[in-house]
Each structure stands twice: as C-alpha cells, then as structure tokens.
C-alpha positions as CSV (number, residue, x, y, z in Angstrom):
1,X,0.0,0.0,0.0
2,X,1.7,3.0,-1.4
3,X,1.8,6.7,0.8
4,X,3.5,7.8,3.9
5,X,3.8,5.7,7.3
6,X,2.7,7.2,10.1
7,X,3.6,7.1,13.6
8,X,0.9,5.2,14.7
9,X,1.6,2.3,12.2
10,X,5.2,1.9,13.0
11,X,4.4,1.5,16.8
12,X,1.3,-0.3,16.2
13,X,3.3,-2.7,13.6
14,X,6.0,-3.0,16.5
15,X,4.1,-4.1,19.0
16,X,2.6,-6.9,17.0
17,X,0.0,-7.4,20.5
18,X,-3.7,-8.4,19.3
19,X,-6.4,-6.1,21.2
20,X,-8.4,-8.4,23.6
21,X,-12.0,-7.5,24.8
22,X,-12.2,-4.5,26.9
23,X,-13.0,-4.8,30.5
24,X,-14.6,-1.9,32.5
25,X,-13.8,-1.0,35.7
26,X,-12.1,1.5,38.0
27,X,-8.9,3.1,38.6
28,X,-7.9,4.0,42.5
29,X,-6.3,7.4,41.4
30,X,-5.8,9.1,45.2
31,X,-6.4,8.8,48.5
32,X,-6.1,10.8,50.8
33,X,-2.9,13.0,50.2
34,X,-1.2,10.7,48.0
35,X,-1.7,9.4,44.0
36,X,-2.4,5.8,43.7
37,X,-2.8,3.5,40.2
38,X,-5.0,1.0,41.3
39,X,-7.0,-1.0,39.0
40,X,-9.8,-2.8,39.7
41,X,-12.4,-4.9,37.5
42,X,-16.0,-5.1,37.9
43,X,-17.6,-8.6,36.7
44,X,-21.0,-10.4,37.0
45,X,-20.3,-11.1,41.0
46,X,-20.2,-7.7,42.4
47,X,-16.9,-5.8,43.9
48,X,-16.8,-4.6,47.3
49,X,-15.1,-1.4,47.6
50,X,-14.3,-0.2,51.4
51,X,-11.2,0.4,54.1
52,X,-10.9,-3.1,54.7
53,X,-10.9,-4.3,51.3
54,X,-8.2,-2.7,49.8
55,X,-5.3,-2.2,51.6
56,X,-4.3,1.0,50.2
57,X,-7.8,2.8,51.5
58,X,-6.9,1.8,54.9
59,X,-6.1,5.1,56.2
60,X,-9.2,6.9,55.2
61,X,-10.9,7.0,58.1
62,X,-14.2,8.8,56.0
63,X,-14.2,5.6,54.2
64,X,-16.7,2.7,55.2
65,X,-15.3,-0.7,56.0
66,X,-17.7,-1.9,52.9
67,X,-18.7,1.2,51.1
68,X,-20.1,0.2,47.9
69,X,-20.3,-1.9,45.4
70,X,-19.3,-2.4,41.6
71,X,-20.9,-4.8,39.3
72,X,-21.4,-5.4,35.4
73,X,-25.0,-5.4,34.0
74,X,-25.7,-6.2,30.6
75,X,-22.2,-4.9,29.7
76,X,-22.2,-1.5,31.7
77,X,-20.9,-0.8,35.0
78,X,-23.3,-0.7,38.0
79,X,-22.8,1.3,41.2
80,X,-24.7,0.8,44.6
81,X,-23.9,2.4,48.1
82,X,-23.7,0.1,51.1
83,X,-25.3,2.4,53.4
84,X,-22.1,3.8,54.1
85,X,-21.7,6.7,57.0
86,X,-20.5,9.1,54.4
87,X,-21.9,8.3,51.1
88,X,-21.1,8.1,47.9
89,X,-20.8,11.0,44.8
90,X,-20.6,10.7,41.3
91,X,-19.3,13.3,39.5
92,X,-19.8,15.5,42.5
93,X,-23.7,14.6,42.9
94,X,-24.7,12.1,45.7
95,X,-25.6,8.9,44.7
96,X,-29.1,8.3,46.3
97,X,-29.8,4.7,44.7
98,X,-27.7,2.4,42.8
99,X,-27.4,3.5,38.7
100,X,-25.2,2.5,35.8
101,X,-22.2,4.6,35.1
102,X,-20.1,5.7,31.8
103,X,-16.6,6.8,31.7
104,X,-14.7,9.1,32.8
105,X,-17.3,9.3,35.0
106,X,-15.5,10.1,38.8
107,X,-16.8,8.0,42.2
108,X,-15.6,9.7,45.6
109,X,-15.7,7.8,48.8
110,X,-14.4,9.2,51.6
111,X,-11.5,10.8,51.0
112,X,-10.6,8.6,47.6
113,X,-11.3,9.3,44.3
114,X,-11.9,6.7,41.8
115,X,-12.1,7.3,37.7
116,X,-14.5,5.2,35.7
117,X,-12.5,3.4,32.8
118,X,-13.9,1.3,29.8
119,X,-11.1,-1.2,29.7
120,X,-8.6,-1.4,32.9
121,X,-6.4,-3.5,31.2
122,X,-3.9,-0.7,29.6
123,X,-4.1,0.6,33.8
124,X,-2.8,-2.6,34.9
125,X,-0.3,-3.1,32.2
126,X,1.3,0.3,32.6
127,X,-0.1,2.0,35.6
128,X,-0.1,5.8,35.8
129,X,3.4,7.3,37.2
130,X,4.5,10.8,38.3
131,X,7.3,11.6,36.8
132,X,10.0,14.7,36.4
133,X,8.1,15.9,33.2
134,X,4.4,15.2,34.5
135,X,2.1,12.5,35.7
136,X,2.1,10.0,32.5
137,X,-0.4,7.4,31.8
138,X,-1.0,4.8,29.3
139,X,-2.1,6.7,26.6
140,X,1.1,9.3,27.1
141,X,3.1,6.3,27.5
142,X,2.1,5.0,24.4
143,X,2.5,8.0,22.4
144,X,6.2,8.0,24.4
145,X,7.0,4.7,22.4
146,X,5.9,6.1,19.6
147,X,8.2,9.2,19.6
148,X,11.3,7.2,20.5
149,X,10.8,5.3,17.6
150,X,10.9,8.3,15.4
151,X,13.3,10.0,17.1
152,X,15.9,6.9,16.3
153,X,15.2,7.0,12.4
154,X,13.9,10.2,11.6
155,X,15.4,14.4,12.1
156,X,11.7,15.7,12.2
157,X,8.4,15.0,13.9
158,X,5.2,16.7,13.6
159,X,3.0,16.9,16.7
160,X,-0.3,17.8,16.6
161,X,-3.0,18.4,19.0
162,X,-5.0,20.6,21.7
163,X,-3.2,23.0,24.5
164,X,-2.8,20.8,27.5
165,X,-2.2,17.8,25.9
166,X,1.4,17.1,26.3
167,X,3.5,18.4,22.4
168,X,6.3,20.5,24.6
169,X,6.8,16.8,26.6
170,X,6.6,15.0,23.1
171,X,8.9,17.0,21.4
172,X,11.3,17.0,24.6
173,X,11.2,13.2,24.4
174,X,12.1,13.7,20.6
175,X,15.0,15.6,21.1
176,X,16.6,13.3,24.2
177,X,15.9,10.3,22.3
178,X,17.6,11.9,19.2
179,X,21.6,11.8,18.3
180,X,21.2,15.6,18.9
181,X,20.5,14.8,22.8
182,X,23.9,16.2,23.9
183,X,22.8,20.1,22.7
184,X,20.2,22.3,24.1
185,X,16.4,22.0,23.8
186,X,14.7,25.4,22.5
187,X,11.3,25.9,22.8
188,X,10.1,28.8,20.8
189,X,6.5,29.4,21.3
190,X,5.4,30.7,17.6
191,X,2.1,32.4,18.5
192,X,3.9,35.4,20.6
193,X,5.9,36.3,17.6
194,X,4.4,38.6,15.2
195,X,3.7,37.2,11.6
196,X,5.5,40.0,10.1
197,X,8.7,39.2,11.7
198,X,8.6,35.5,12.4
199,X,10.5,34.4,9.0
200,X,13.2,37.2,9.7
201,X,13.7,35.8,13.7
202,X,13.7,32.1,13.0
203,X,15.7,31.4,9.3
204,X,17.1,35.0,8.3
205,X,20.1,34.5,10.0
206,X,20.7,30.9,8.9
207,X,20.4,32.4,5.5
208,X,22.7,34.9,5.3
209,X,25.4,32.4,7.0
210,X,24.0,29.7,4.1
211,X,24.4,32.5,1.0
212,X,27.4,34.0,2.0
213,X,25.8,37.4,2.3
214,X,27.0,40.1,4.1
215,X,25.6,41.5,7.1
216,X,24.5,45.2,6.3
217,X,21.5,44.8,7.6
218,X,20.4,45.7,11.8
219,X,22.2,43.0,13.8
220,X,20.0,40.3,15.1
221,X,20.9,39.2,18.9
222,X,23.6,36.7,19.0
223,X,25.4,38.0,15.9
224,X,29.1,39.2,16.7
225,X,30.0,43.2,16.4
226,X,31.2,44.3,13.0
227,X,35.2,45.1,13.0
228,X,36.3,48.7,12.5
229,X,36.5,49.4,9.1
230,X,40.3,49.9,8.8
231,X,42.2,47.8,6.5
232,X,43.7,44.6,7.6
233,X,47.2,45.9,6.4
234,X,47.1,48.7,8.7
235,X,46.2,46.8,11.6
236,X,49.2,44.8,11.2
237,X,51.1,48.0,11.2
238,X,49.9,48.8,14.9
239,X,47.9,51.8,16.5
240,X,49.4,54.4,14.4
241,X,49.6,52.6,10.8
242,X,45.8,52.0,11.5
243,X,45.5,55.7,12.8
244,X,47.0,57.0,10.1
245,X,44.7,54.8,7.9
246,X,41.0,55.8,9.6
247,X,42.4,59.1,8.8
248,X,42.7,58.8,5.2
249,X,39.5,57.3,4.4
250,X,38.0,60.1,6.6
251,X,39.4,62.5,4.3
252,X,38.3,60.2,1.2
253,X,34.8,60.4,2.6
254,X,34.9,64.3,2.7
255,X,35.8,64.5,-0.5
256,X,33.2,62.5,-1.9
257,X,31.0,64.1,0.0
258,X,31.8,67.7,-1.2
C-alpha cells in the first residue's frame, strides 16, 4: 500500500500485540494525600469497595469498611452504596440509589477518588506514574513509544494536538531520544511572535550564513560586532599605521561628500 507511514503504524506494527475484549472498571487514582494507580475490574459477582478491602484505603478513616459496590449489567458498570456513613458521589452529585455509570465518569468515597474506565487493562499493564516531566499514563506512555521510535530514524516529527495535551513533553522526548541529545532543547512558542517578523527571527540568520551574504542589515541578537573598518594591512602596522589609515578614508569620505 503506497503513501506515507505514520507514527501510529510503526508502533502499532512494532508491537505486533492483538487487542483483547475490553473490561470496564475503576482506577484507584488518590487517597487521601497521596496518588495511587490501582485498577480494579467489575464482573457479573459484584466488587466490594471499602477500608478493609483494599489495603491501600486503609487510612481513610471517612471511608466505610464496605462502602459500595461495583458490578457489570448487561455490559455496563453498575454502582450501589452500602449504606455507608459518608456516602457516595458521582461526578460531585450524591448517589441516592444504585445506577449504571459511563466513563470518565469520577466515584468519591471518603476521602478517595476513583475514575471510571472502559477497559482497565492498559491501567494494569502500565499504571499511571509521576514523573520529572508530568504524571504520564498509558495513553502518554504510548504516544512516548511512539516518539522514541521516530526520534531513532527520523530528524523531524510533527506533533499535533489541543493546549494541554502534552507536544512541549513530546517534542522534549524527541530531542533526548535523538543523536542531537547532547545540545540544548529550545522551545520557541510561535504564536507570541508577530507574523510579520517571524520568517526574519527564525531562518534569516541561517540564510545569510547559508548564502554568504553580508551583514549590512540591523544585527539580530547573537550576531558578533562588526570590525572597524580599517584595513587589515594597517592593523598589522599597529595603533598608528591604522590611525594614520581611519584618517585617510576620513578624508576620502569628505571629499566624496563635497
């Protein structure tokens, strides 16, 4: 099949992993004061979710000892409240009988927060991590892979997508997994530079060092001073050969001025 590869099809060609069914459930994402990544799958026989079920919950005192329950109906995920002390909210609201519940849908108990998931699987594969450039889970882990990939074979990459969504960490993850690693990362944010001047800021100078052209034009920042315009001969004569010569093109210039 003829036309360009994307990224997508080199990873997803790498992997060479067939997609099983997906399984709903939760993820354990905090409690308390601290971030968890805890999976958990509903099924036909219904979960128990409370302090003394999971380990991890056991120091949320505003948590029941069996709070609610999770359980699949007809291929959607069912919630139900135990008649705990302190209820149970989804998506902020208080859940007042048991109802069916569609991700990203968010359950707080307690002091815990759990997100609704369609399929826990990639969760329990590669749970979500904090890490030095953000909190990465496994759809920005997989989009990761991808980018080292290019970044082994390829000088370029073209990241699209919304604000918030990670290209600045993408594009950081190009560059460190590129040959280039060793040299600075500059991030140039285009949409603060004027239109009118962003060709002249980003390749002008390149150019001129690419054409051999001189540099009459207003300096850009970076670009070194221009030497005095006194001839190389007499600044290998020493202060006064070159004195002697910045005084004879003054007198050239009057001239041709007159």
């Amino acid at each position: 099949m003829g036309g360009r590869e994307t990224l997508k099809d080199v990873a997803d060609g790498a992997s060479g992993a067939p997609d099983g069914d997906p399984v709903p459930g939760v993820v354990l994402v905090f409690s308390r004061d601290r971030p968890l990544s805890i999976p958990i799958r509903a099924g036909a026989r219904a979960v128990d979710l409370g302090r003394d079920l999971i380990p991890e919950l056991a120091d949320d005192e505003r948590l029941s000892r069996r709070h609610a329950t999770l359980a699949l109906e007809d291929g959607r995920l069912r919630v139900a409240d135990c008649g705990s002390r302190n209820g149970t909210f989804v998506d902020g609201v208080p859940l007042r009988e048991s109802r069916t519940l569609a991700a990203p849908a968010v359950l707080r108990m307690g002091q815990s927060l759990f997100l609704v998931v369609d399929d826990v699987v990639p969760f329990e594969a590669e749970p979500v991590r904090a890490a030095a450039d953000g909190v990465v889970g496994p759809a920005l882990a997989r989009a990761f892979r991808r980018v080292d990939v290019v970044a082994r074979t390829s000088d370029t990459l073209l990241i699209l997508g919304e604000s918030g969504t990670g290209k600045e960490l993408a594009a950081r993850r190009f560059h460190q997994g590129s040959p280039r690693a060793a040299g600075p990362f500059v991030a140039v944010n285009c949409a603060t530079i004027p239109e009118g001047i962003a060709e002249r800021l980003l390749f002008l100078r390149a150019a001129r060092r690419l054409l051999g052209r001189d540099r009459r034009r207003r300096r850009l920042p970076g670009d070194r001073a221009p030497r005095d315009a006194v001839p190389r001969r007499a600044r290998r004569a020493g202060p006064r050969g070159a004195a002697q010569a910045a005084a004879r093109t003054g007198d050239a210039r009057g001239r041709a001025a007159r």
